[in-house]
C-alpha positions as CSV (number, residue, x, y, z in Angstrom):
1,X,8.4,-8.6,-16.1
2,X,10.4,-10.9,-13.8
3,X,12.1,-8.6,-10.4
4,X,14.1,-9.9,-7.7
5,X,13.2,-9.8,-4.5
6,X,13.4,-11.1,-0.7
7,X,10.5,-12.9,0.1
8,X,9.2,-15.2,3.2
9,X,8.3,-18.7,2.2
10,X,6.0,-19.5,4.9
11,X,4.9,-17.9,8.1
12,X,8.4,-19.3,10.1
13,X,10.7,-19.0,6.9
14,X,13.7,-16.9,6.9
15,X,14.2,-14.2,3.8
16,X,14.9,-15.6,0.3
17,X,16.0,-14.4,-3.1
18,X,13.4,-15.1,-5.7
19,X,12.5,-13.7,-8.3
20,X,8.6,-12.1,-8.8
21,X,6.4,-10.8,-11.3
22,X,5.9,-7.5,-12.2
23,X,2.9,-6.4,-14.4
24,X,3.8,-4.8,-18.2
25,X,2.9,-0.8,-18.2
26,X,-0.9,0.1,-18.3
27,X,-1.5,3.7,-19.7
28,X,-1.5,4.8,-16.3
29,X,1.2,3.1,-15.1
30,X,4.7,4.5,-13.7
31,X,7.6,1.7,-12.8
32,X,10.0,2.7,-10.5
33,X,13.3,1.2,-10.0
34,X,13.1,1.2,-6.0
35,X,16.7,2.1,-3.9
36,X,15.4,1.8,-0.2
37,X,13.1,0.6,1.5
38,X,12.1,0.8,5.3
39,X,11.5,-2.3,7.2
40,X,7.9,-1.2,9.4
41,X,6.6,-3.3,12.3
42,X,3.6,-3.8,10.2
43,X,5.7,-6.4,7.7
44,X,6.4,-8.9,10.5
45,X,3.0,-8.7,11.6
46,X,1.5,-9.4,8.2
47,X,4.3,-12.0,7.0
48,X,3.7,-14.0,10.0
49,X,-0.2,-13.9,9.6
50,X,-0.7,-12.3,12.6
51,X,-3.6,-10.2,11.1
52,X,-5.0,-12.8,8.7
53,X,-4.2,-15.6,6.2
54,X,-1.5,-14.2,3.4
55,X,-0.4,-16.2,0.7
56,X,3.3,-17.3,-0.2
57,X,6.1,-16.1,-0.6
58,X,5.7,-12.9,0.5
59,X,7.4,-10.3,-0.4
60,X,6.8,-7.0,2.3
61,X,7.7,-3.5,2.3
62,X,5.7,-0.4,1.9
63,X,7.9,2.5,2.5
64,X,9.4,2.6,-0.9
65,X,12.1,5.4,-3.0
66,X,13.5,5.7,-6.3
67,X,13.5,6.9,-9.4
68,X,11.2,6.8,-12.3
69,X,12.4,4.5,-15.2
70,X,9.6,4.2,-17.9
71,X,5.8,5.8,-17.5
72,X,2.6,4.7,-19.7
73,X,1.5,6.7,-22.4
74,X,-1.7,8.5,-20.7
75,X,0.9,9.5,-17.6
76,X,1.4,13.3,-17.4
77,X,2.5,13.5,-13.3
78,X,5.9,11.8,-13.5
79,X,8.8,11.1,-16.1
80,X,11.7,8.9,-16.4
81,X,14.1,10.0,-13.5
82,X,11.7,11.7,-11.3
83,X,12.4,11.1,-8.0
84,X,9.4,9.2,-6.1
85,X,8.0,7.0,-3.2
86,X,5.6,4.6,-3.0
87,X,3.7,4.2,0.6
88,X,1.1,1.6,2.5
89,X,-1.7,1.4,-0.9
90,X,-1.4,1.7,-4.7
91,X,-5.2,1.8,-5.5
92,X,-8.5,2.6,-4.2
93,X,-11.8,2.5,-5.6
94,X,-11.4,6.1,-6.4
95,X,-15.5,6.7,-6.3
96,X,-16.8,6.6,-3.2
97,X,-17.3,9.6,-1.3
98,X,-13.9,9.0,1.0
99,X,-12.2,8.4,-2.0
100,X,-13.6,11.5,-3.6
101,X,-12.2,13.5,-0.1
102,X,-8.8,12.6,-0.8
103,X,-9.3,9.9,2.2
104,X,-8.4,6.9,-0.4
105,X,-7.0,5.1,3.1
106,X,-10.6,4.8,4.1
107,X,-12.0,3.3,0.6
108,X,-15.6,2.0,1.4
109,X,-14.6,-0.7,-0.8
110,X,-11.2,-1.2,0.5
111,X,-8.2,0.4,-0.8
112,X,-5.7,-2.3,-2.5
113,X,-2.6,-2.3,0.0
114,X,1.2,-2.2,-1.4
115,X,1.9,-6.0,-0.3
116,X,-1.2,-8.6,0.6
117,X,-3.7,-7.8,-1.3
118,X,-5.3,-8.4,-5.0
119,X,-5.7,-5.6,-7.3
120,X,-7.5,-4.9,-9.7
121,X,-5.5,-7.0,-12.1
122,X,-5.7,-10.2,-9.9
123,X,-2.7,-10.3,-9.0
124,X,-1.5,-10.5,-5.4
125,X,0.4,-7.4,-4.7
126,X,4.2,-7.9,-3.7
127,X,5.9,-5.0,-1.9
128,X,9.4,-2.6,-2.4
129,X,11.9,-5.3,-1.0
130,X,12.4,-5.8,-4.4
131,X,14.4,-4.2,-7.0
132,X,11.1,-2.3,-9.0
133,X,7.7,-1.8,-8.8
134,X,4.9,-0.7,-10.8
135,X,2.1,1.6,-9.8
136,X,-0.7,3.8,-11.3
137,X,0.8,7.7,-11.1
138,X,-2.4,8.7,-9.0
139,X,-0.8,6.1,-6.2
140,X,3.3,7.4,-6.4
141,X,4.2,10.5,-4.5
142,X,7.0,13.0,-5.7
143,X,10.2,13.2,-2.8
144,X,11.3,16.6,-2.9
145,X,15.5,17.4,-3.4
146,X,15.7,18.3,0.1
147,X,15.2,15.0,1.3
148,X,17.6,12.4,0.4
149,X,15.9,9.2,-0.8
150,X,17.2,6.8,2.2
151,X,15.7,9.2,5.0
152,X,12.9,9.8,3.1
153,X,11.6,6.1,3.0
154,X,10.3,5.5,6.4
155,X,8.2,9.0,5.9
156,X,5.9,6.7,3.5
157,X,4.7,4.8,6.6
158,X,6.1,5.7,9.9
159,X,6.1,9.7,8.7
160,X,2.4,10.0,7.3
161,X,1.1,7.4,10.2
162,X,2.3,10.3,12.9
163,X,1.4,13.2,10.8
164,X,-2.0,12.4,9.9
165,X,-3.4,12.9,13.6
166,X,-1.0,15.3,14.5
167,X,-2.9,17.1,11.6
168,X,-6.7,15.8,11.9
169,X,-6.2,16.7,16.0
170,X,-4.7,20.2,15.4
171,X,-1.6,19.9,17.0
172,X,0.2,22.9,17.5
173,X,1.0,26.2,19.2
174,X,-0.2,26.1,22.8
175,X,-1.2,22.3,22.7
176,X,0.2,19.5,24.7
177,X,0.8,16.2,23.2
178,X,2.0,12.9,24.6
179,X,3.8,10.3,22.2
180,X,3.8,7.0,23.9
181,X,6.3,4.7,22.8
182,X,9.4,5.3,21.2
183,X,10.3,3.3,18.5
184,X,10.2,4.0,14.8
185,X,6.4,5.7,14.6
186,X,7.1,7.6,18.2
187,X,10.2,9.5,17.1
188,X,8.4,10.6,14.1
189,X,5.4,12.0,16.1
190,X,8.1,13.8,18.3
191,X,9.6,15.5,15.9
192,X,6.4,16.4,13.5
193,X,4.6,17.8,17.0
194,X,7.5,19.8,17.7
195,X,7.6,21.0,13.8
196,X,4.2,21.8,14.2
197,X,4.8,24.1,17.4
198,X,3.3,21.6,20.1
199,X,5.2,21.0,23.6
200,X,5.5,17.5,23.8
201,X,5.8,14.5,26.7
202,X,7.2,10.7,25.8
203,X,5.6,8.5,27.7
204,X,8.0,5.5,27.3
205,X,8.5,2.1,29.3
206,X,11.4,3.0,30.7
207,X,14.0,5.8,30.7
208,X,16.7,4.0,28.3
209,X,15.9,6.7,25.4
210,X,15.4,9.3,27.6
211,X,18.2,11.1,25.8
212,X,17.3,10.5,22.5
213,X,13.7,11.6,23.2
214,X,15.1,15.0,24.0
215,X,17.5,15.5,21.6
216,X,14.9,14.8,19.1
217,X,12.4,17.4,20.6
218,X,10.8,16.4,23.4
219,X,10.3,18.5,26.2
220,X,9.7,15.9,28.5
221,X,10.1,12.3,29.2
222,X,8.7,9.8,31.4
223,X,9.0,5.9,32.6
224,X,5.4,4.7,32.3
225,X,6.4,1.4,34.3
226,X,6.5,4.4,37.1
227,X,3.1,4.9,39.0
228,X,3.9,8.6,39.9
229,X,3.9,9.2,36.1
230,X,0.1,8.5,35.9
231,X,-0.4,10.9,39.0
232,X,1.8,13.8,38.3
233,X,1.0,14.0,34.7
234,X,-3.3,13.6,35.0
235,X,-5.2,16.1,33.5
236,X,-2.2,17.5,31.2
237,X,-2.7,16.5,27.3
238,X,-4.7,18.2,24.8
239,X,-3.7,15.1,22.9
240,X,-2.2,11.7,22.9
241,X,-0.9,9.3,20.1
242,X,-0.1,5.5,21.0
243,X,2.5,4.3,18.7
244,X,2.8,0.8,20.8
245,X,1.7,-2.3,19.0
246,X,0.7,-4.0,22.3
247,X,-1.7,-4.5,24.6
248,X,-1.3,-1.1,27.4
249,X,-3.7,-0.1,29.9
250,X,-5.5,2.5,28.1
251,X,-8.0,3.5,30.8
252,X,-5.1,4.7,32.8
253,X,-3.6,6.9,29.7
254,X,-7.2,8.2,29.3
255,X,-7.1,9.7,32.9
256,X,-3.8,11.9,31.2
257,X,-6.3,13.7,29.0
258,X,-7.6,17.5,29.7
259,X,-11.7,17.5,28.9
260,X,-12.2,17.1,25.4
261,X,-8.8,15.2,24.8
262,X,-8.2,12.7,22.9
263,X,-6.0,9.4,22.7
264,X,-5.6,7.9,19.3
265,X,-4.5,5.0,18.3
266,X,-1.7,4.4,15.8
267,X,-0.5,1.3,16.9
268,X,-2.0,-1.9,15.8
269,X,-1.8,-5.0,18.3
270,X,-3.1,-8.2,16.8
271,X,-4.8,-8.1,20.3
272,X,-8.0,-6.1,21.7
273,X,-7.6,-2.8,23.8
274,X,-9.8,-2.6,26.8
275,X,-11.6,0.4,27.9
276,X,-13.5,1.3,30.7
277,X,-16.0,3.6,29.8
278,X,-15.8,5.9,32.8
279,X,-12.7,7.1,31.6
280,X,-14.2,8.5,28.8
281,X,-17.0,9.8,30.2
282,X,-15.9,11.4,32.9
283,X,-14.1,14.4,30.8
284,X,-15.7,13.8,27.5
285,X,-12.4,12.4,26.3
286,X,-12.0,10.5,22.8
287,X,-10.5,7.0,22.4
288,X,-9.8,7.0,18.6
289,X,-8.0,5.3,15.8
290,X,-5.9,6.5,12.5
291,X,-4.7,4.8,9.8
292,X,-2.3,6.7,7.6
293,X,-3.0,9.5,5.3
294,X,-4.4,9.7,1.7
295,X,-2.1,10.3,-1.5
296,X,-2.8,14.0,-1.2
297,X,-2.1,14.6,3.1
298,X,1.1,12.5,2.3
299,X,2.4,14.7,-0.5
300,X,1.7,17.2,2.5
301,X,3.5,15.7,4.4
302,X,6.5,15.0,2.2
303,X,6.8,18.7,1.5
304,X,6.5,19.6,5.1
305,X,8.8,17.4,6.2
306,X,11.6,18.9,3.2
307,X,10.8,22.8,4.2
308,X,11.4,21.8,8.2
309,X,13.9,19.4,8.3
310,X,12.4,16.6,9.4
311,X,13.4,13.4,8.8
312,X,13.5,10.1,10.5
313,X,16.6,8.7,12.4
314,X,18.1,5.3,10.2
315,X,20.2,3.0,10.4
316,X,20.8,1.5,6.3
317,X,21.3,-2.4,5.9
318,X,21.6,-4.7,3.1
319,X,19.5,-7.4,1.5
320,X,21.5,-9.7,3.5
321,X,20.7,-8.7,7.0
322,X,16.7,-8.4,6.9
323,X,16.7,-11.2,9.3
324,X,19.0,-9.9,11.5
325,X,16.8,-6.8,11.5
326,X,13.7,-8.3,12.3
327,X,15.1,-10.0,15.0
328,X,16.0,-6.5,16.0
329,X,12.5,-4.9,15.3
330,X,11.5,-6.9,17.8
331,X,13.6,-6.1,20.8
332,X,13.2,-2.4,20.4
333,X,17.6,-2.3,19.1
334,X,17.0,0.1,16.6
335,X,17.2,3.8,16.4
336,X,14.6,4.1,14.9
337,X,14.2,2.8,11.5
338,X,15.5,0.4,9.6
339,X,16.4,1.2,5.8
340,X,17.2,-1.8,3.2
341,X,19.7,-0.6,0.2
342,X,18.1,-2.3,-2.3
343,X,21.1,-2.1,-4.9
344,X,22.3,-4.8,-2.5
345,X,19.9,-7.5,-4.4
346,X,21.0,-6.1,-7.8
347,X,23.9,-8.2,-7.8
């Protein structure tokens, strides 16, 4: 089944239209005719083989909407116009014991990501800046009616990225969480800590979003490129998530942390973090690292995000200006999220 698409040719190559393949319906199949998708950091990383060799074109994009159009016949979770997502994998081993957990994100074997990989078919997967996709039912995720299918989109990456810790760490009532950085992850985790009942802190380069931070649910915010910051503010998290894909100092966030803290790590640099390891040792602090959620914590999260009103802050391009957006992405001039309408590569 032949989709279009907007692909990279190479790792310097603007977007083009093509046209790529889409696998016929297994039993277990659901295809989804896709109406947005976000644009995530992650996609200019991996289309410019920042975090390993990919093969061309490329076609990114793993925070996916739209509707049902056709299931297989063994399918009994979804029908034809179901509303749905798609996020960061659509398979996983499905046996080994973090699979078995619901953790399919942690597959021993490797879970088979939305764009970049090979599943189990042998084909190289291409992601939702296309006009369909197809992908087992156990892999697609149901968007509830309170949240419209455009906002909705970035909750498939930048939503379920935030939410897992938030969740694993316990934020909530009584617990004091710093988001540093401010971009498309960092506003989610400000507004899923404050749903969950946390006071939280931005820790953010400078004040330019200062306003926005607040608005959003913040309770505080503060210029890291400030030294008082790191003095005034030692000692004071229960928790802290880094949504900055750079390198920072994190020793010196470390030293933020109340005994037993814990700074995790959301962002992915293609660069190394350096620790020092008094600064966990000092207060028995945590340096640690998540990476999304499985299929079951983002249905979770989906549904929590509908009952509390949470959704991301977007700004909705077409096909046409991915480039421009990239360019974008990576100046920080968006607030927060990029959305692509993908009926704009229909015609």
């Amino acid at each position: 089944m032949q989709v279009k698409a907007r692909g990279v040719l190479s790792k310097e190559s603007p977007f083009h239209a093509i046209e790529i393949e889409r696998r016929e319906l297994q039993p277990d199949d659901v295809l989804i005719e896709i109406q947005y998708c976000g644009i995530c950091h992650s996609d200019i990383h991996a289309a410019r083989g920042e975090w390993g060799e990919v093969r061309y074109p490329f076609v990114p994009g793993h925070e996916i909407t739209g509707v049902v159009t056709r299931v297989g016949t063994q399918v009994t979770k979804f029908r034809p116009g179901d509303r749905v997502g798609v996020g960061c994998m659509v398979d996983s081993c499905g046996e080994c014991e973090n699979c078995r957990r619901g953790d399919e994100q942690y597959c021993v074997k490797g879970n088979i990501q939305t764009y970049g990989s090979i599943d189990r078919y042998g084909q190289y997967t291409m992601g939702g800046y296309s006009t369909h996709i197809v992908v087992k039912e156990d892999f697609v995720l149901r968007i509830p009616d309170a949240l419209p299918l455009d906002k909705a989109a970035p909750l498939l990456c930048a939503g379920i990225t935030t939410y897992s810790p938030l969740r694993h760490w316990q934020a909530g009532p009584g617990k004091e969480v710093a988001v540093i950085g401010f971009g498309g992850l960092g506003h989610m985790a400000v507004k899923l800590a404050k749903a969950m009942g946390a006071d939280v802190t931005v820790l953010s380069q400078s004040l330019r979003k200062k306003e926005d931070g607040l608005r959003l649910g913040a309770k505080a915010y503060y210029a890291t490129s400030d030294p008082q910051t790191f003095r005034d503010l030692a000692g004071r998290f229960d928790l802290i998530i880094n949504t900055v894909s750079a390198k920072i100092p994190i020793s010196a966030y470390l030293a933020l942390l109340k005994t037993d803290g814990a700074l995790v790590n959301v962002g992915a640099p293609p660069e190394p973090l350096e620790v020092n390891a008094f600064a966990l040792i000092g207060q028995r602090r945590t340096f640690a690292g998540s990476c999304i959620g499985g299929i079951r914590e983002t249905q979770e999260m989906l549904d929590f995000c509908a009952e509390n009103g949470v959704t991301p802050e977007i700004e909705v391009i077409s096909a046409d200006e991915i480039d421009a957006a990239w360019e974008r992405v990576l100046k920080s001039d968006v607030r927060y999220r990029f959305v692509i309408d993908i009926s704009t590569m229909r015609g």
